[in-house]
C-alpha positions, 0 to 999 in steps of 0.5 A, spaced: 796 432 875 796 433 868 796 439 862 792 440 857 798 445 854 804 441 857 808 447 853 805 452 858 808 448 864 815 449 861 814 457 860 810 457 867 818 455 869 823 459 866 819 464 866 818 465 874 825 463 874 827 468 869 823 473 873 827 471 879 833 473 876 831 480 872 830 482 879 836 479 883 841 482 877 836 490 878 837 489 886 845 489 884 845 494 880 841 499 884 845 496 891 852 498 886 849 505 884 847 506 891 854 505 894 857 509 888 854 515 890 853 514 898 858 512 904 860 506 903 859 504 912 852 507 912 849 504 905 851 497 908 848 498 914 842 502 911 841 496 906 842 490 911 836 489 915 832 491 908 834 485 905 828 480 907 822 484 905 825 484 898 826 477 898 819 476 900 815 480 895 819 478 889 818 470 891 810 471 892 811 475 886 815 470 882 809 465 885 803 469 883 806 469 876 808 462 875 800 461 877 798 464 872 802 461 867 801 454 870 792 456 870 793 458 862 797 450 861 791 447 862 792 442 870 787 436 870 787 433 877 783 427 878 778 427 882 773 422 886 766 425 883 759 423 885 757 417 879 750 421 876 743 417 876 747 411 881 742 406 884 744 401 888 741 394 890 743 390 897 742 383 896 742 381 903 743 374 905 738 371 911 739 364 910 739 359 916 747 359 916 747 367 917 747 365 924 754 362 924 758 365 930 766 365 926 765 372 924 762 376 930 759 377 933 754 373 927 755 373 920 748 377 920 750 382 924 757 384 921 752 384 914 747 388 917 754 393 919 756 393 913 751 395 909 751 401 914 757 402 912 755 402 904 751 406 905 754 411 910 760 411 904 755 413 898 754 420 895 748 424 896 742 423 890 745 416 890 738 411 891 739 405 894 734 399 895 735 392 900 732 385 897 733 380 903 733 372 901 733 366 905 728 361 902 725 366 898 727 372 896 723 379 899 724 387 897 725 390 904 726 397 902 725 399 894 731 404 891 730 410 894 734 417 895 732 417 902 738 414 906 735 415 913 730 410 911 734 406 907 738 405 914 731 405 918 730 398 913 736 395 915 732 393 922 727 389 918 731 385 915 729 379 917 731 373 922 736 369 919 733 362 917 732 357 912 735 356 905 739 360 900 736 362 894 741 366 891 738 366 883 731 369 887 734 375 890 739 376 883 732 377 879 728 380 884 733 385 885 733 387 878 726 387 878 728 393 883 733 398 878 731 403 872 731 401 865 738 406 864 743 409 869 748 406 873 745 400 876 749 396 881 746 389 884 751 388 891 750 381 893 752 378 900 752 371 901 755 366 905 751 360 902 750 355 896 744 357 892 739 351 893 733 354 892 730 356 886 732 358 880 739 357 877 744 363 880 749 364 874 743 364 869 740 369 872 746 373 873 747 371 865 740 375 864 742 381 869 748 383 866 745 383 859 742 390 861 748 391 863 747 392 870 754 391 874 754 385 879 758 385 885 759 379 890 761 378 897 762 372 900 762 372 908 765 366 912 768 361 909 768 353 907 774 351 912 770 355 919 768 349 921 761 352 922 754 348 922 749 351 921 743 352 927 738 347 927 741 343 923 747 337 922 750 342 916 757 345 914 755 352 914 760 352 906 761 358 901 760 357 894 766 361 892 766 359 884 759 360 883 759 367 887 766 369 883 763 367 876 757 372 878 760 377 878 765 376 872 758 375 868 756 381 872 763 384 869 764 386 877 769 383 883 769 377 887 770 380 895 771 375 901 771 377 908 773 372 914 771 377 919 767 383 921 772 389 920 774 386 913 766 386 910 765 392 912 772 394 909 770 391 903 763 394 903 766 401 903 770 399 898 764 397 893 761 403 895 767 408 892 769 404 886 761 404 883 758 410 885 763 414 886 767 416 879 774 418 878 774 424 872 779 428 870 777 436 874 780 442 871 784 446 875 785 452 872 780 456 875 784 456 882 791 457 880 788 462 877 784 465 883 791 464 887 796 467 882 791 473 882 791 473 890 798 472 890 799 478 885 795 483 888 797 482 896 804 482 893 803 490 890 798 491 897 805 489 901 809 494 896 804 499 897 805 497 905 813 497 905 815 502 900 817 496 895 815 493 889 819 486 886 
């Protein structure tokens, strides 16, 4: 939390305790009158079991005031706001090699489920749009605000099969985005690019219009997998994946299993299109002093006390 006026913070401090201590030295004052003028046993013990209501309303008095002396200093805390004019592209991997069982229950499965969760994790009035690429890249669902229909999409994503061109689904996806706005490409690969145009070119072009690239990289180049139908180690092009998204001016993720790619896609989802902004506080220090203040004077009124 921070202040706007930082003096005011230091007056909010000595002024409630300096509030504390004008009221304990007044209740000396009126106790020494009290047993000056009164017998001495009957005062003590008409003041005793009277001490805490006293105690009680000078603290939430003490309170009320330093609230609104904290409300006029100006508190910022920072805040985790909706990113306006967000719009996201989930480029999913549908590749032959997506069929691989070393993260389960398949790697196209865990995709699928963690697309889920982006989208589960994005704010509402975010549009978010499916390109699916194997051999080819294809629009599975265009960028839209409706995220039931973007979840309904994700059960036509195709079968995995065929080769992985990764450059395709790059520029088809930014064929999917506003001209302006915030503007997000989510690619999910766990292939080399071998069809198709080259990956890092394209990424060259689409981060020129400031569009952010994030990538993902599921499985891994030591999972000993081959890819079905075929006599091919299922690999990951991690540098190529990793200078994407420096190019993209994003970060380069890798997940090994399921519940780390789902982790990751949540993780994507609050750093891009959700925002950390400074929110002013001091509206409601300034509702809770003066709702601290005046249920105070009502349980004066109440107890025949005042602070």
């Amino acid at each position: 939390m921070t202040f706007a006026r930082p003096a005011l913070l230091v007056l909010a401090l000595f002024g409630s305790a300096g509030l504390v201590w004008l009221y304990r030295k007044a209740q000396r004052r009126r106790t020494a009158q009290a047993l000056a003028f009164a017998n001495l046993a009957f005062t003590l013990d008409a003041l005793r079991p009277a001490r805490w209501p006293g105690a009680l309303l000078l603290a939430a008095y003490a309170a009320g005031c330093g609230a609104l002396l904290l409300a006029l200093a100006g508190p910022h805390f920072i805040a985790r706001v909706p990113a306006k004019d967000g719009t996201v592209v989930l480029c999913i991997d549908t590749s032959g090699s997506m069929r691989a069982r070393d993260v389960e229950p398949t790697r196209a499965d865990a995709a699928n489920a963690a697309a889920r969760t982006f989208i589960d994790s994005v704010p509402q009035g975010t549009r978010i749009g499916i390109v699916s690429f194997s051999s080819v890249a294809e629009v599975v669902a265009p960028p839209t605000e409706d995220l039931d229909a973007v979840r309904d999409a994700l059960d036509r994503v195709p079968p995995a099969e065929g080769g992985t061109a990764i450059g395709e689904a790059l520029a088809l996806a930014a064929q999917q985005l506003p001209a302006k706005g915030r503007r997000i490409i989510v690619l999910l690969t766990d292939g080399v690019n071998n069809l198709g145009r080259e990956p890092v070119a394209a990424a060259r072009e689409i981060a020129a219009r400031g569009i952010l690239i994030e990538t993902v990289g599921v499985g891994s180049n030591d999972s000993g997998q081959i890819i079905p139908g075929t006599d091919e180690l299922a690999e990951l092009d991690a540098d190529t994946l990793r200078t994407i998204a420096e190019l993209g001016h994003g970060h380069y993720v890798e997940a090994r299993d399921a519940a780390t790619l789902q982790d990751e896609f949540r993780g994507i989802a609050l750093g891009t299109v959700w925002e950390r902004k400074p929110v002013d506080g001091s509206l409601p220090f300034a509702l809770a002093g003066g709702s601290l203040l005046l249920a105070t004077f009502l349980m004066g009124l109440a107890t025949g006390r005042f602070p």
